[in-house]
BADRENBA-570252 format. One record per residue (C-alpha): residue number from 0; z, x, y. Coordinates in Angstrom, 2 decimals. Layout:
<sites>
<site><num>NUM</num><w>Z</w><u>X</u><v>Y</v></site>
...
</sites>
This chain:
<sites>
<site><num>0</num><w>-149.97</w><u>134.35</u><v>74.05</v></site>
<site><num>1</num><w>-147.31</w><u>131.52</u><v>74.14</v></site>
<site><num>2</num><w>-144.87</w><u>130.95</u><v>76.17</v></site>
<site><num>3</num><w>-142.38</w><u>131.40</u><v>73.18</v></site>
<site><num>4</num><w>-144.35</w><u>135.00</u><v>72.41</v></site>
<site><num>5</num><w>-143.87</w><u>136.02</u><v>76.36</v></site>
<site><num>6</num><w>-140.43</w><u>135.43</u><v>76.33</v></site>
<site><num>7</num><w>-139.63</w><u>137.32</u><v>72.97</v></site>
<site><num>8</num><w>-141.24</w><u>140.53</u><v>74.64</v></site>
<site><num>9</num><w>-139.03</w><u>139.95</u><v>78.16</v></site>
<site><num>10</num><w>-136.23</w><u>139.47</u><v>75.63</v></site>
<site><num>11</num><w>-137.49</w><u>142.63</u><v>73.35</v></site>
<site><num>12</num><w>-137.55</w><u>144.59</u><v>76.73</v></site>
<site><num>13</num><w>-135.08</w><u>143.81</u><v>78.45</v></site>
<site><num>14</num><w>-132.53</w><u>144.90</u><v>75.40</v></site>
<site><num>15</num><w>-134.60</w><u>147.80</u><v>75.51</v></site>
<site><num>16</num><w>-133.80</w><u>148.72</u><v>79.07</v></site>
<site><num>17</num><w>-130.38</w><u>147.91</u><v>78.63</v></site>
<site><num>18</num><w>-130.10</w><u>150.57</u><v>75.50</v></site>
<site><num>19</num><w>-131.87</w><u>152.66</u><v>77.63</v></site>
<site><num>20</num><w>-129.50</w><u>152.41</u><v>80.38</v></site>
<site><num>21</num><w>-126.36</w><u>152.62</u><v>78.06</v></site>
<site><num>22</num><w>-128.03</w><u>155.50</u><v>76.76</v></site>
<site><num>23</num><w>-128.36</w><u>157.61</u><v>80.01</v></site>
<site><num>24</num><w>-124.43</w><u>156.23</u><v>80.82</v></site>
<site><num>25</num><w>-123.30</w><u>157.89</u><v>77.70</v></site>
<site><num>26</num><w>-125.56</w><u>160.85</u><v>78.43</v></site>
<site><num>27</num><w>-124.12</w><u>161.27</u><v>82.30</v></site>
<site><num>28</num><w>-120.65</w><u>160.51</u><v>80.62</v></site>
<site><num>29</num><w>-121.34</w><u>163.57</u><v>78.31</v></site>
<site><num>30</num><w>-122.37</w><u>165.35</u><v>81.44</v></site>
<site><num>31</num><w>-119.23</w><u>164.48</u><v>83.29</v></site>
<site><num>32</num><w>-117.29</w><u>165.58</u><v>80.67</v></site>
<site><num>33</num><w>-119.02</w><u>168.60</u><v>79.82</v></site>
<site><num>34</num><w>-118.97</w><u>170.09</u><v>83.50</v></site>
<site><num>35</num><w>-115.17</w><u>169.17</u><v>83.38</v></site>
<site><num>36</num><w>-114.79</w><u>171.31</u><v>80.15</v></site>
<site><num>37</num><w>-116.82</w><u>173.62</u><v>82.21</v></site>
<site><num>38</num><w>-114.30</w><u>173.22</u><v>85.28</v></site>
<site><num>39</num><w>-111.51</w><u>173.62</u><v>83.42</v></site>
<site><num>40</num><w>-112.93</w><u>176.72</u><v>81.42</v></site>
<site><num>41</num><w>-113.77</w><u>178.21</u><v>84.94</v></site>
<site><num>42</num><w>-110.28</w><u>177.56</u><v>85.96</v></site>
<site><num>43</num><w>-108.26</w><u>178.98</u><v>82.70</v></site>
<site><num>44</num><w>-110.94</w><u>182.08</u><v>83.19</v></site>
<site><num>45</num><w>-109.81</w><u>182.60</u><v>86.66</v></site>
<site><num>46</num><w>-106.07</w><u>182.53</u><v>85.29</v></site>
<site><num>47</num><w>-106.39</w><u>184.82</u><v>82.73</v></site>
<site><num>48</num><w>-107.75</w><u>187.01</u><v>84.89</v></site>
<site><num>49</num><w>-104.99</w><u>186.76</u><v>87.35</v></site>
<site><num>50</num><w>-102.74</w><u>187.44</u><v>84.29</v></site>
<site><num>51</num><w>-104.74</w><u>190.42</u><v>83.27</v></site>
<site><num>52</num><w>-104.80</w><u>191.80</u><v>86.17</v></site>
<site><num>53</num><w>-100.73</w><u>190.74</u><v>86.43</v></site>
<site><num>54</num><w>-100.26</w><u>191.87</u><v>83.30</v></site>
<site><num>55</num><w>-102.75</w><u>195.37</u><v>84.49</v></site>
<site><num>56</num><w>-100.42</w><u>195.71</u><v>87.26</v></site>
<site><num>57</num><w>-97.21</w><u>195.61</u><v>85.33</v></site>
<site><num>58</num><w>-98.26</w><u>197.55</u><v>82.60</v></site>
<site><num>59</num><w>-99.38</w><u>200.46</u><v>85.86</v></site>
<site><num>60</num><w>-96.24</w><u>199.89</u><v>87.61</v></site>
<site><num>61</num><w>-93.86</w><u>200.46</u><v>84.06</v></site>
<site><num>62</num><w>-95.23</w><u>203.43</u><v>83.78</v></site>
<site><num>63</num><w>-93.51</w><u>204.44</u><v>87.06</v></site>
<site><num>64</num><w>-90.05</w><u>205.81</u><v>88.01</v></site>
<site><num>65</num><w>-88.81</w><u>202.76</u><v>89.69</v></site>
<site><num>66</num><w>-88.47</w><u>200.63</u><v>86.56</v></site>
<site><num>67</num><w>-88.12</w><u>203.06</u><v>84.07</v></site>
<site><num>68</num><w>-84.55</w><u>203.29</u><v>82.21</v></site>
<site><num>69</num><w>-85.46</w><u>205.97</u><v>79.59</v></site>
<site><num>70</num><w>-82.75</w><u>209.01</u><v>80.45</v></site>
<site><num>71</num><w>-86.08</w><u>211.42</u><v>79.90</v></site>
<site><num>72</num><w>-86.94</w><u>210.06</u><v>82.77</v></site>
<site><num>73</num><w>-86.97</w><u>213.79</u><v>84.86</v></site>
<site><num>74</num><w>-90.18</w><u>215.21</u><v>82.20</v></site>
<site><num>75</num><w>-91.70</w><u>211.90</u><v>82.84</v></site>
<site><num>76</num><w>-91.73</w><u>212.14</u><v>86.51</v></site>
<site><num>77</num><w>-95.29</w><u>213.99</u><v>87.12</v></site>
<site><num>78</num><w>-94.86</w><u>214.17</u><v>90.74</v></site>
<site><num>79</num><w>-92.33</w><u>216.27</u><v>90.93</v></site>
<site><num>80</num><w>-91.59</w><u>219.85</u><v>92.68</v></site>
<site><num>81</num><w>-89.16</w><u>222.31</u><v>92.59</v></site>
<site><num>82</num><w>-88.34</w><u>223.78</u><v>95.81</v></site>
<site><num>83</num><w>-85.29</w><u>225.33</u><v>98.11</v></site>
<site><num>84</num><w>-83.01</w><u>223.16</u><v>100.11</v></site>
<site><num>85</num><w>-83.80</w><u>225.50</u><v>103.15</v></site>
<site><num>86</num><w>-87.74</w><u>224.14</u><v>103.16</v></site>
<site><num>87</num><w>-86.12</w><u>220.87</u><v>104.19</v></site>
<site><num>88</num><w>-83.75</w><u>221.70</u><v>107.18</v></site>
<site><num>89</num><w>-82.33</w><u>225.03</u><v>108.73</v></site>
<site><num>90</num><w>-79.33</w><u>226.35</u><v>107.38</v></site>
<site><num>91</num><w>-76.51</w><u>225.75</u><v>110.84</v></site>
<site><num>92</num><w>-74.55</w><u>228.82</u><v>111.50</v></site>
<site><num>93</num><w>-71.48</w><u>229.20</u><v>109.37</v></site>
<site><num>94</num><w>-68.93</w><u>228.91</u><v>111.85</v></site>
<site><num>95</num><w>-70.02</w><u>224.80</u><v>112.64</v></site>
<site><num>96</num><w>-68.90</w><u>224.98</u><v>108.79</v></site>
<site><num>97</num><w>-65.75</w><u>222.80</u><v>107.98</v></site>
<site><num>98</num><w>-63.46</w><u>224.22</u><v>105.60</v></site>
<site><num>99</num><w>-64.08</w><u>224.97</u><v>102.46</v></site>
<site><num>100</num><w>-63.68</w><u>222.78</u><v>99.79</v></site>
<site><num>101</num><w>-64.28</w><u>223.29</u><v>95.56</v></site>
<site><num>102</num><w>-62.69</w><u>226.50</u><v>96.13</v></site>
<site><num>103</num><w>-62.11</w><u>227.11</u><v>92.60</v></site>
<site><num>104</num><w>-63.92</w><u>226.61</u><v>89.53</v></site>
<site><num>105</num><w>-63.05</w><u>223.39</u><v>87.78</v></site>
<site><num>106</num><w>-62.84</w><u>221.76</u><v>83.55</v></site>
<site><num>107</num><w>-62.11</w><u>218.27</u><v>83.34</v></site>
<site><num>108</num><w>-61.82</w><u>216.42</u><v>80.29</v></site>
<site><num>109</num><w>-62.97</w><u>212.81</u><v>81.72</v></site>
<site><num>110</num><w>-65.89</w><u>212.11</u><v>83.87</v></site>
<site><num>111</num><w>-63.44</w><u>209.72</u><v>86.11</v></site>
<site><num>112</num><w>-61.52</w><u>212.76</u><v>86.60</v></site>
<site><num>113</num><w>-64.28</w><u>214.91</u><v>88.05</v></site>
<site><num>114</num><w>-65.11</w><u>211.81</u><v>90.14</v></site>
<site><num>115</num><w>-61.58</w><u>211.82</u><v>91.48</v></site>
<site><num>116</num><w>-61.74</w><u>215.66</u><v>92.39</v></site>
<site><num>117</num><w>-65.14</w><u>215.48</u><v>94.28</v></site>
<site><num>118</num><w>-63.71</w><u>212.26</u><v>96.17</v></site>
<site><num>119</num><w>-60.59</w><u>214.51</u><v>96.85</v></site>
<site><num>120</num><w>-62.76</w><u>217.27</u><v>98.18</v></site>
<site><num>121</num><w>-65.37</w><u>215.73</u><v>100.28</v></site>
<site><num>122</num><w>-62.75</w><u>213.17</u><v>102.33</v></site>
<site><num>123</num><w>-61.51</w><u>216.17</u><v>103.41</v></site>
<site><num>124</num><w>-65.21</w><u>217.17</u><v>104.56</v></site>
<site><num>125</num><w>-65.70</w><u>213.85</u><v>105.85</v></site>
<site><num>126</num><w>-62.73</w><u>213.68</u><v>108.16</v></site>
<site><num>127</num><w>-64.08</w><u>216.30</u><v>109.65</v></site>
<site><num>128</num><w>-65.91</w><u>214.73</u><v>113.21</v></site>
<site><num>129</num><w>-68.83</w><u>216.45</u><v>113.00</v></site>
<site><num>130</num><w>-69.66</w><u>215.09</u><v>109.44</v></site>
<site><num>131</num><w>-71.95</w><u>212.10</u><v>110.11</v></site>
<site><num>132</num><w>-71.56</w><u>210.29</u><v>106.99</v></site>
<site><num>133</num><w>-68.71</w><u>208.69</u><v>104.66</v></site>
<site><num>134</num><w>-68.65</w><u>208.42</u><v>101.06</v></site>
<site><num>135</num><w>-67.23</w><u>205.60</u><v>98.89</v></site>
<site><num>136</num><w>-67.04</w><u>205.53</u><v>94.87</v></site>
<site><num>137</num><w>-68.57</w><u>202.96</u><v>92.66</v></site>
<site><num>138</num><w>-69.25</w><u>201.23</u><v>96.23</v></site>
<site><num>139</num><w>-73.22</w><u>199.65</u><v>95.63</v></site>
<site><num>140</num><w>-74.82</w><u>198.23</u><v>92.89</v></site>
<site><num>141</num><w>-78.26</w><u>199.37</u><v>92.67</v></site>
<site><num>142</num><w>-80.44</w><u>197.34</u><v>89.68</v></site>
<site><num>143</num><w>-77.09</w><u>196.30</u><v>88.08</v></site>
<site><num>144</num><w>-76.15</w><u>199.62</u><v>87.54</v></site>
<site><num>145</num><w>-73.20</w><u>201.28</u><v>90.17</v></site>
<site><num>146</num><w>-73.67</w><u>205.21</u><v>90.97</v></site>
<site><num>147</num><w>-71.16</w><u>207.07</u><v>91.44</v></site>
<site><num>148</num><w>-70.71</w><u>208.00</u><v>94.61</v></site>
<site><num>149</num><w>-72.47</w><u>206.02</u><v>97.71</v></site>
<site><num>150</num><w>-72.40</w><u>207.39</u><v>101.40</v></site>
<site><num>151</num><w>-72.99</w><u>205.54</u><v>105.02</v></site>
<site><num>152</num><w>-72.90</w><u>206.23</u><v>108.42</v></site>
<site><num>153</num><w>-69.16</w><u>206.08</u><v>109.52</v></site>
<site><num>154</num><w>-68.44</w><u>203.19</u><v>110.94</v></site>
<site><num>155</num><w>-71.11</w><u>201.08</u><v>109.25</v></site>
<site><num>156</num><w>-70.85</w><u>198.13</u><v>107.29</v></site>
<site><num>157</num><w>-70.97</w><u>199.25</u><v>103.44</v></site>
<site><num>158</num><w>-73.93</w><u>197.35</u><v>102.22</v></site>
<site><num>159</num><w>-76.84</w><u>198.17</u><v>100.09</v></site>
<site><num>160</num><w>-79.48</w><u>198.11</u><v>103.45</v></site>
<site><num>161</num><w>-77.09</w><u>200.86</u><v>105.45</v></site>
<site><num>162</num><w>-76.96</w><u>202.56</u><v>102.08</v></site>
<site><num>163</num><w>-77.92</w><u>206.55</u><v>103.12</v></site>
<site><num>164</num><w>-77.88</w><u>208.77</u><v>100.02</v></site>
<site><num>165</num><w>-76.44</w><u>208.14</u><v>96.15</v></site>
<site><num>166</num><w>-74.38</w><u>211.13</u><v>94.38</v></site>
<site><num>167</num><w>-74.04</w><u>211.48</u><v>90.35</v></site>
<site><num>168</num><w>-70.75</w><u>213.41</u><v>89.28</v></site>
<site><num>169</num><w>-71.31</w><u>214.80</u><v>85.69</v></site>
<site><num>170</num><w>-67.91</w><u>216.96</u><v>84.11</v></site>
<site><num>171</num><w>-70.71</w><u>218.99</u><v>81.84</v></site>
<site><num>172</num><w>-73.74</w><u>220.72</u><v>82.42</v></site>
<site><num>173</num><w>-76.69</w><u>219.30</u><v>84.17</v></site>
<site><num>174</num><w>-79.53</w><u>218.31</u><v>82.36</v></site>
<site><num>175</num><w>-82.90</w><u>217.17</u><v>82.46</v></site>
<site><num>176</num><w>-80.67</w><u>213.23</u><v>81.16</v></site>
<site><num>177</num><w>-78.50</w><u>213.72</u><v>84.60</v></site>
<site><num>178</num><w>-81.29</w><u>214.76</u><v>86.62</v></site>
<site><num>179</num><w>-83.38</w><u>211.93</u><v>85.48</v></site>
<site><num>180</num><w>-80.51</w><u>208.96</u><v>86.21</v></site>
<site><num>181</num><w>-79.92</w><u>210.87</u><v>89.59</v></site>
<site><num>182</num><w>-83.58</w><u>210.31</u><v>90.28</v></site>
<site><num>183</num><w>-83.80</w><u>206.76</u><v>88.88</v></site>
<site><num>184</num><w>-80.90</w><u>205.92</u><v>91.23</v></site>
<site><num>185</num><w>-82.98</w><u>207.57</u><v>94.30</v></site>
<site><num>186</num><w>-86.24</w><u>205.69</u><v>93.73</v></site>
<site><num>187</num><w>-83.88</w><u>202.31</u><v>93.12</v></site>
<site><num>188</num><w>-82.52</w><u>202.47</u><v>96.99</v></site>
<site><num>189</num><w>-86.19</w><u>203.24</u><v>98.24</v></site>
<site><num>190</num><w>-86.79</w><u>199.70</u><v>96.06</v></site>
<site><num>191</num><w>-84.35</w><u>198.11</u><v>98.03</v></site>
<site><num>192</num><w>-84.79</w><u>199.48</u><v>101.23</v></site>
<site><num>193</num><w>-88.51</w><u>199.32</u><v>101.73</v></site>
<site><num>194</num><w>-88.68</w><u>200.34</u><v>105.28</v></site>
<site><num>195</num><w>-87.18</w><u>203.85</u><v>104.18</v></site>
<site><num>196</num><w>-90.05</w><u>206.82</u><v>103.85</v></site>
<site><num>197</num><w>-87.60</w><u>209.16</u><v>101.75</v></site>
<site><num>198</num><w>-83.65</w><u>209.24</u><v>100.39</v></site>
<site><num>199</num><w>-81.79</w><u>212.12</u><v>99.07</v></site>
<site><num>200</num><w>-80.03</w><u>211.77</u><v>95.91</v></site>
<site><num>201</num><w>-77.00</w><u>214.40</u><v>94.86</v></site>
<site><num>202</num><w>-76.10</w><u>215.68</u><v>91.28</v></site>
<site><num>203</num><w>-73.08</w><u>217.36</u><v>90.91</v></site>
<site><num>204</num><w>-70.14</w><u>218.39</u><v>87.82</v></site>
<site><num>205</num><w>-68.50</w><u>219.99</u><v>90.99</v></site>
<site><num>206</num><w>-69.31</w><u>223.71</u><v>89.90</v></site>
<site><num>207</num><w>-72.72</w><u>222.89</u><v>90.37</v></site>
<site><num>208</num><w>-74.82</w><u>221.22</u><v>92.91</v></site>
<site><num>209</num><w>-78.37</w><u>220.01</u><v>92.86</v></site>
<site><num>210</num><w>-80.19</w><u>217.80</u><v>95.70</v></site>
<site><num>211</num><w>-83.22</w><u>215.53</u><v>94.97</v></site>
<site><num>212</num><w>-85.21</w><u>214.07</u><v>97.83</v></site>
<site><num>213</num><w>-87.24</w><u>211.34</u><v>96.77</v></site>
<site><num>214</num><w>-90.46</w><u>210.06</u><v>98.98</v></site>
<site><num>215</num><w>-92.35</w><u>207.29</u><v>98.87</v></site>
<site><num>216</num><w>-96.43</w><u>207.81</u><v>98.57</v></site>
<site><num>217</num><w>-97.62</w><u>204.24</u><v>98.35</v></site>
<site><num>218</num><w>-96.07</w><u>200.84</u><v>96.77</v></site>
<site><num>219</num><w>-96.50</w><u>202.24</u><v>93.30</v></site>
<site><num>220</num><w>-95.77</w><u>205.62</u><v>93.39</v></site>
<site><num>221</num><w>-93.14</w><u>208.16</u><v>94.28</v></site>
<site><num>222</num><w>-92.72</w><u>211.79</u><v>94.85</v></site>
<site><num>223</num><w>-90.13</w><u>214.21</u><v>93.88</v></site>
<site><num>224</num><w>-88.73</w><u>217.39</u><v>95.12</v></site>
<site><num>225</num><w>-85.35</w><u>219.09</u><v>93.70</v></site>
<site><num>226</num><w>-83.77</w><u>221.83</u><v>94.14</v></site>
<site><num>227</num><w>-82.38</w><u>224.56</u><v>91.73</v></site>
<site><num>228</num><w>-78.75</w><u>224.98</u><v>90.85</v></site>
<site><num>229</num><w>-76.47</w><u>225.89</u><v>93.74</v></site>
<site><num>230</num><w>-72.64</w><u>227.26</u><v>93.44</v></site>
<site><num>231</num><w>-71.11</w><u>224.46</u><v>94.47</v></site>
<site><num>232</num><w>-67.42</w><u>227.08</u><v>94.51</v></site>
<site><num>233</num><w>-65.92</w><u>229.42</u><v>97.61</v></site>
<site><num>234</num><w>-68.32</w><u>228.09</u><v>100.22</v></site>
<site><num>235</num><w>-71.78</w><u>229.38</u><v>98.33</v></site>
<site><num>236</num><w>-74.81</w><u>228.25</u><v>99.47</v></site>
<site><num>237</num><w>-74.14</w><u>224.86</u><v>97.79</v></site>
<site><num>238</num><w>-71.42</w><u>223.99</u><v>99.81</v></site>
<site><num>239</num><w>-73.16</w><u>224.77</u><v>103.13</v></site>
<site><num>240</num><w>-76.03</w><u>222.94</u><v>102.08</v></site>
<site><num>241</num><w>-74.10</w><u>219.71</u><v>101.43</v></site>
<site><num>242</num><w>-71.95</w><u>220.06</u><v>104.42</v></site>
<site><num>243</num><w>-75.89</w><u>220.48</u><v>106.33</v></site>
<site><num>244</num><w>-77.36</w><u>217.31</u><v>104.62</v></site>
<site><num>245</num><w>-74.20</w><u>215.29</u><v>105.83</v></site>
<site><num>246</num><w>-74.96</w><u>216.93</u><v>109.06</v></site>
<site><num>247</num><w>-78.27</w><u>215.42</u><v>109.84</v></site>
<site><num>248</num><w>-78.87</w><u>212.04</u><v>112.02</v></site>
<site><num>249</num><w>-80.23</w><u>209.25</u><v>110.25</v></site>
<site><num>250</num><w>-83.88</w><u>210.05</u><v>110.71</v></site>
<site><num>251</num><w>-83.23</w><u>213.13</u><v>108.37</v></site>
<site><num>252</num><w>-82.80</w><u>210.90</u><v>106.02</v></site>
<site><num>253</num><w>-85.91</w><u>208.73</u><v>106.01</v></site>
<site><num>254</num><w>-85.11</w><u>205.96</u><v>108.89</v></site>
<site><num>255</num><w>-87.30</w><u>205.69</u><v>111.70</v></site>
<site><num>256</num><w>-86.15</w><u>204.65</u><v>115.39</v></site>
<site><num>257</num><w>-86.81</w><u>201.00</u><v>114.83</v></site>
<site><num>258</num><w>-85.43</w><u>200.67</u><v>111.12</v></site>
<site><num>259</num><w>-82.27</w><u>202.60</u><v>112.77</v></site>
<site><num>260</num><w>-81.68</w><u>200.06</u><v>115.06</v></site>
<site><num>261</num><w>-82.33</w><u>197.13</u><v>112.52</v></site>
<site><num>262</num><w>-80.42</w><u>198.31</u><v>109.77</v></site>
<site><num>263</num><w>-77.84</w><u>200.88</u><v>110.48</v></site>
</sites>
C-alpha cells in the first residue's frame, strides 16, 4: 500500500474515532440529562408527598373541633359526654356561699342586655374575697372572634396566655348552635394556650346554666364533657356550682405548677 493509501485510512480512522467519541459525549450528555430529569422527578415526588401528606394532615385536622366554624358543631363533636358538675369537684358547704345573685327569673329583649345583667350579677360575686377569679366582657379575642365574657385570676394581667375560662350569654334558649360556639370557644384557648391540659367553658341566658370542660387528648384531638341544664335562679344548684368553679386554684383549671408560675 502507498503512502498516499496509509494515510487515507489514518485519516478514515481517525474521523471515525472522533464520531465515535462525539457520539459517546452526546450519549453521556443524554445520560446527564436524563438522571437530572430523574433528580428532579425524585425531588417533585418527594414534594408531593410532603403535600399529600400536608394536605392528609389538614384535611384530618378540619375535621376537628379546633378549626371548625359550622354552629352544628356540638352533634359533630364525637368525643363528647354528658355528665354532672359534682363528678368534677365537691360541692363546698353552703354557708362559704356568697350571696345570692339571679334571684329572679329574667326576659330580655337584646342579647347586650342579658350580657349587662350577668356582668351586674357576677361583680357582685366577684367582689366577694374568696372568689378567685374576675370576669371582663368582650375582653380577648380568640381566632378573631371575641366571647362574651372572659375571666382571670384577680390581679393578673388580662391577656390571652392568663386567660382561665370563656362564658357565652344567650337571652333565648340553649341549643345544640350555643352549645357548639361555647365549645368552639373552649377548644380555641386550649389552641392558644398549649401548655393547658383542660379549660372550662360557661353557657348561660342567665335562667339557665350549663358548664363544658374541654380536655386535650393529643395535638389533634379533644374531649368533651358538659353538663345538663342547671337553675341558674334563687341559689339552685347552678348558682353554687358557678360560685364552686370560681372557687378552685388554678390547677382546677388545667395549669400545672410550672405553667402557673410561667404564665399566671
Amino acid at each position: 500500500m502507498t503512502n498516499k493509501g496509509k494515510n487515507s485510512n489514518l485519516f478514515k480512522e481517525s474521523i471515525d474515532l472522533n464520531d465515535a467519541k462525539s457520539i459517546i459525549n452526546d450519549q453521556r450528555d443524554e445520560i446527564e440529562d436524563l438522571i437530572e430529569q430523574l433528580s428532579s422527578l425524585a425531588i417533585r415526588k418527594d414534594s408531593l408527598e410532603l403535600k399529600l401528606q400536608k394536605k392528609d394532615k389538614e384535611n384530618k385536622v378540619s375535621q376537628l373541633p379546633e378549626i371548625v366554624t359550622d354552629t352544628k358543631l356540638f352533634t359533630e363533636v364525637i368525643n363528647k359526654k354528658q355528665v354532672q358538675f359534682t363528678e368534677w369537684f365537691d360541692i363546698l358547704n353552703e354557708t362559704f356561699i356568697p350571696e345570692i345573685r339571679f334571684k329572679k327569673k329574667k326576659t330580655f329583649d337584646l342579647e347586650d342586655e342579658t350580657q349587662e345583667y350577668f356582668m351586674r350579677e357576677i361583680n357582685n360575686l366577684t367582689s366577694n374575697s374568696l372568689i378567685k377569679y374576675q370576669m371582663k366582657r368582650r375582653g380577648i379575642t380568640l381566632n378573631k372572634k371575641r366571647p362574651d365574657i372572659s375571666f382571670f385570676l384577680k390581679n393578673r394581667h388580662q391577656i390571652v396566655n392568663n386567660l382561665v375560662g370563656v362564658v357565652e350569654i344567650k337571652r333565648r334558649e340553649l341549643t345544640n348552635k350555643t352549645y357548639g360556639q361555647t365549645i368552639n370557644y373552649g377548644i380555641q384557648l386550649l389552641n392558644v394556650q398549649p401548655f393547658r391540659k383542660f379549660v372550662f367553658a360557661i353557657l348561660t341566658n342567665c335562667n339557665s346554666i350549663v358548664f363544658f370542660k374541654i380536655s386535650k387528648v393529643d395535638a389533634d384531638e379533644v374531649f368533651c364533657e358538659y353538663t345538663p341544664e342547671y337553675n341558674l335562679n334563687n341559689g339552685e344548684r347552678g348558682w353554687n356550682y358557678l360560685v364552686t368553679l370560681l372557687l378552685q386554684n388554678s390547677e382546677q383549671h388545667g395549669y400545672n405548677e410550672l405553667e402557673k408560675r410561667l404564665f399566671l
